[in-house]
N, C-alpha and C positions, 0 to 999 in steps of 0.2 A: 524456638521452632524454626526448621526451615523454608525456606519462601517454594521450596519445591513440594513439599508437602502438600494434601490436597484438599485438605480441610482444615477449620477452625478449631482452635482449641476450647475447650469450654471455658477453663481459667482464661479472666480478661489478663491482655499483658501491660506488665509493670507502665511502661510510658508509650501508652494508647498515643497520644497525640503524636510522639515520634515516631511512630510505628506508620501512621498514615502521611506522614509526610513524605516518608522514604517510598511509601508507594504511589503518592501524589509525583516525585520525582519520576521516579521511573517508568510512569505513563506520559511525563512531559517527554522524553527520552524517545517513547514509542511514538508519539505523536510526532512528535517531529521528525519520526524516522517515516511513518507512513502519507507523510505529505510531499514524498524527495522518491521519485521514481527511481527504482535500482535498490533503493536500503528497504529490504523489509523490518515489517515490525516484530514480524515471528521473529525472527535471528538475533534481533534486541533483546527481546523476551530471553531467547537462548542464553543471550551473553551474561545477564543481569539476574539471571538462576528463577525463573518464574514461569517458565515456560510449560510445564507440566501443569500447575498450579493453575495457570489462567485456563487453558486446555477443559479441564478438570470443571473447574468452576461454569462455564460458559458449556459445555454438555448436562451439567445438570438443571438444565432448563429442561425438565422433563414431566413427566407423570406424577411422579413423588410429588415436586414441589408444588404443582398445581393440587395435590390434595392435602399439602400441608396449609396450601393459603385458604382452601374450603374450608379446612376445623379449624380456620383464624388462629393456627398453631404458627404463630409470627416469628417466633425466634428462633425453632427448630425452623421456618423455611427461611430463614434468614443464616443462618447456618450452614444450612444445605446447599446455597447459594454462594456461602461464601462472602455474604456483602460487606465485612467487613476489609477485605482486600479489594472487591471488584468496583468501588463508590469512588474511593480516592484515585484509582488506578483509572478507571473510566475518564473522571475531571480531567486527571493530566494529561489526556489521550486530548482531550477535548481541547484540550490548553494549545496542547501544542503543535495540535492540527489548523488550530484558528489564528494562531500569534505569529504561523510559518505561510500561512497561505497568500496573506497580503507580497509577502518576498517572493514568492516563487511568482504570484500572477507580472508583477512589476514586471520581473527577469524575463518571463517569456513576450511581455511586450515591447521590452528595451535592447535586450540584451540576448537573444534568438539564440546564435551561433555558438557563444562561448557558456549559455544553460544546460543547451543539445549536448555538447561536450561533456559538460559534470556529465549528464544524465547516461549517454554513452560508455564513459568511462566505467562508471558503476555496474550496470546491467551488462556489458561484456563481462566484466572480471564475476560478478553474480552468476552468471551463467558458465564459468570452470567449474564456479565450487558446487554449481547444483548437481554441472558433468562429475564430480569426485565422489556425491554420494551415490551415485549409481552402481551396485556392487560388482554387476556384470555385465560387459555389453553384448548382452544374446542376439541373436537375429529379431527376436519382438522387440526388445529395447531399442536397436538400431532404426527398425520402421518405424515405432511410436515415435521416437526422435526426430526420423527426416518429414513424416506427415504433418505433425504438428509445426514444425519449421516451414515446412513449404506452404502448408495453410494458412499461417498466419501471418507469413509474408504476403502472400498474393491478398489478404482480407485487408493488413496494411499497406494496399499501394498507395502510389499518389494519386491515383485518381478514384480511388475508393468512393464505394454509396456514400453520400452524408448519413451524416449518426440524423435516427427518428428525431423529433418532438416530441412533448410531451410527457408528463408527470408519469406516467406507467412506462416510460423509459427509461425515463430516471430513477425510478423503484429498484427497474431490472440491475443498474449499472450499481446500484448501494447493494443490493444482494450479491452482484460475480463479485464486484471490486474487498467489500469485506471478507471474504475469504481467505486473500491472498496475506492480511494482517497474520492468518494463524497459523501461514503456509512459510516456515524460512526457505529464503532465495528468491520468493520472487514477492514486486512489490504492489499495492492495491493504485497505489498511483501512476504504475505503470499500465495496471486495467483500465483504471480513465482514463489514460492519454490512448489507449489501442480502443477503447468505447468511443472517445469523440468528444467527453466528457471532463475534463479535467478542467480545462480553462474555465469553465461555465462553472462550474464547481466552486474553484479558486476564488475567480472573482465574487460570487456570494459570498463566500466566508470572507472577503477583505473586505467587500461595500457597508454589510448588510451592520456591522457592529457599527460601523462610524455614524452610517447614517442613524441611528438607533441614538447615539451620542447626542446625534443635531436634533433628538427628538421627531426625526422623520420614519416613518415605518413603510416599508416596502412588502407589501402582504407578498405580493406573487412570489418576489427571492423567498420569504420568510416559509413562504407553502414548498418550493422548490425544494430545499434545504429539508423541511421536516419530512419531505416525501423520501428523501435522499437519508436520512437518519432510520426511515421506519423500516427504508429496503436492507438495511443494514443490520441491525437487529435483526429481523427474521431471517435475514444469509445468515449469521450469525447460528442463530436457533435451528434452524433448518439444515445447513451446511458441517457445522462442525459432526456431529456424529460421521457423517459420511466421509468429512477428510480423515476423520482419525481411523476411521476403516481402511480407506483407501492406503496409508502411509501405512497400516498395518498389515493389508495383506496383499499390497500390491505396492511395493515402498519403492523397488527398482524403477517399475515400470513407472508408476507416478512420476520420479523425477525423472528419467527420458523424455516425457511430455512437455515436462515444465522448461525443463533445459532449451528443448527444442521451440518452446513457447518464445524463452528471452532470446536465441536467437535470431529468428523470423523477425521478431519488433523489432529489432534493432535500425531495418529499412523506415520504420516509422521515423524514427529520432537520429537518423545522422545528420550529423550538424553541418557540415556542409550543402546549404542549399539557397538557391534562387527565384526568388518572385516571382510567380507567373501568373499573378492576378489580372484579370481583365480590367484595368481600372478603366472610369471615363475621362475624360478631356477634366473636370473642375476636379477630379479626387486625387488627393495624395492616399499614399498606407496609412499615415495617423487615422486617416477619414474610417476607415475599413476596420471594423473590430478583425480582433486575431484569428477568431476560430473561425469568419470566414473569409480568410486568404488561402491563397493554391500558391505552395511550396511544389519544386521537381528539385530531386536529390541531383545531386555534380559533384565532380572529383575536383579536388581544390588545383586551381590553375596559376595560383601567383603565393610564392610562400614568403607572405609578407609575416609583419608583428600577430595579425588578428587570428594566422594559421597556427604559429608558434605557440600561443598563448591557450588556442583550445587543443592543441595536441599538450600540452603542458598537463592543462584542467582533465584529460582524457587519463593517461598516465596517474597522474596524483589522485584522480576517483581511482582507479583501477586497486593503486598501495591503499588507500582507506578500506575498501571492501578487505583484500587481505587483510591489513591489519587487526580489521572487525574478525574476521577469521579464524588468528591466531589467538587471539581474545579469549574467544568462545572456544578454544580445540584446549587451550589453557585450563578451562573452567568442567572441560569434558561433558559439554552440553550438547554437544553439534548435532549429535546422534537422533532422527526423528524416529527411528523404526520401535521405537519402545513408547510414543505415544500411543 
């Protein structure tokens, strides 16, 4: 059977347990591609021929199934769901959203400049290939394009509102942010980091298991997180009908928006930038968590080793995203408009 397919076979397959391994992998694949702002996990989905599949599965949270689960008709709504692809594929989503998040929180406390850089690199080159599926650039296309760019630049500035408080914040940010898993080109980690929300995020999924190890339980992270899981799921439930509308009857125009989305953020995350933290007299940066430091973006003025190295990491994201590209135009999956 193929993994593009959209349902379950009724014959069980010969070697069940290999069967969810391979999609245990290639949820670790998506996970770890939707924890790296720039790589979506839709486009993963594309490359690895699932993409329809998951689509497919994750829309039939519907009517049906809620009255398959009333006449406790368990296997037909088990079916209908699809759970034997969406269980394993979920974990590894889960895997490798958790086993990547500690790395990423590190890098953006250690390593600022030369993270911006990967990140950078990715989401320009992301944002050609979302400009390529665009079939025409009409005068609505061109406007969707510049409004969403210039909105979301100025929404990105440096001296931007701070992101809310608060667990129905955080709700909101697991609802926009999971959408963009089912959207290829652009990534849900790139909706955190434009929410305000990502490092907070990060760092829960890297504290919250270790401390769990030491036998320490941290309710609040543990509430934050599920609140942050629940908004998720119901983006999920809620959202996918609507994107797959939206790609289908409005597919151009869609990606003008999106396009015009990754470029605007970009002002968020260029790597070139300067402290402008108020600190006091006793505080160093260590003292000050990340998420509230004041960065102002600059043009690099001394092109030492540390310039070379993220225009290096800039360039080499930029061939990875092609590469992922060529991949997927190989496998003739790129194509969203038939979702």
């Amino acid at each position: 059977m193929s993994d593009s397919e959209p349902s379950v076979s009724q014959s069980q397959p010969k070697f069940p347990a290999k069967a969810d391994l391979i999609q245990l992998g290639r949820g670790l694949l998506m996970g770890g591609a939707d924890i790296i702002p720039g790589v979506s996990g839709g486009t993963v989905a594309l490359i690895l021929g699932i993409y329809q599949r998951l689509i497919t599965a994750i829309s039939h949270c519907d009517a049906q199934l809620f009255r398959l689960l009333l006449q406790r008709k368990w296997l037909e709504a088990a079916q209908h769901l699809d759970l034997r692809f969406i269980i394993p594929l979920g974990v590894g989503i889960l895997t490798g959203v958790v086993s990547l998040a500690s790395l990423m929180h590190y890098l953006l406390d250690f390593h600022l400049q030369l993270t911006l850089s990967l990140f950078f690199g990715l989401i320009l080159a992301s944002s050609f290939l979302v400009a390529q599926m665009v079939d025409r650039w009409t005068v609505s296309n061109v406007i969707a394009f510049v409004a969403s760019l210039v909105g979301i630049y100025l929404l990105v500035g440096e001296h931007s509102v701070k992101p809310p408080e608060g667990n129905l914040y955080v709700f909101l940010c697991g609802m926009i942010a999971i959408c963009a898993m089912i959207l290829p080109g652009i990534s849900g980690a790139l909706i955190l980091i434009l929410l305000g929300k990502y490092h907070d995020i990060t760092g829960l999924l890297k504290t919250i298991p270790k401390e769990l190890l030491k036998g320490n339980v941290d309710w609040n992270g543990l509430l934050t997180v599920f609140v942050f899981v629940s908004g998720c799921l119901l983006g999920l439930i809620l959202f996918s009908k609507v994107l797959r509308w939206l790609l289908h009857s409005y597919h151009t125009l869609t990606m003008a928006v999106l396009c015009g989305l990754m470029v605007g953020s970009l002002r968020r995350i260029w790597p070139f930038k300067i402290d402008a933290t108020p600190y006091t007299a006793d505080q160093t940066p260590e003292m000050v968590p990340f998420k509230h430091r004041i960065y102002e973006n600059v043009w690099p003025v001394s092109f030492d080793g540390m310039f070379w190295a993220s225009l290096a990491l800039i360039i080499g994201a930029a061939f990875l995203v092609w590469g992922l590209d060529r991949l997927s135009q190989k496998y003739a999956m790129h194509d969203t408009s038939d979702v």
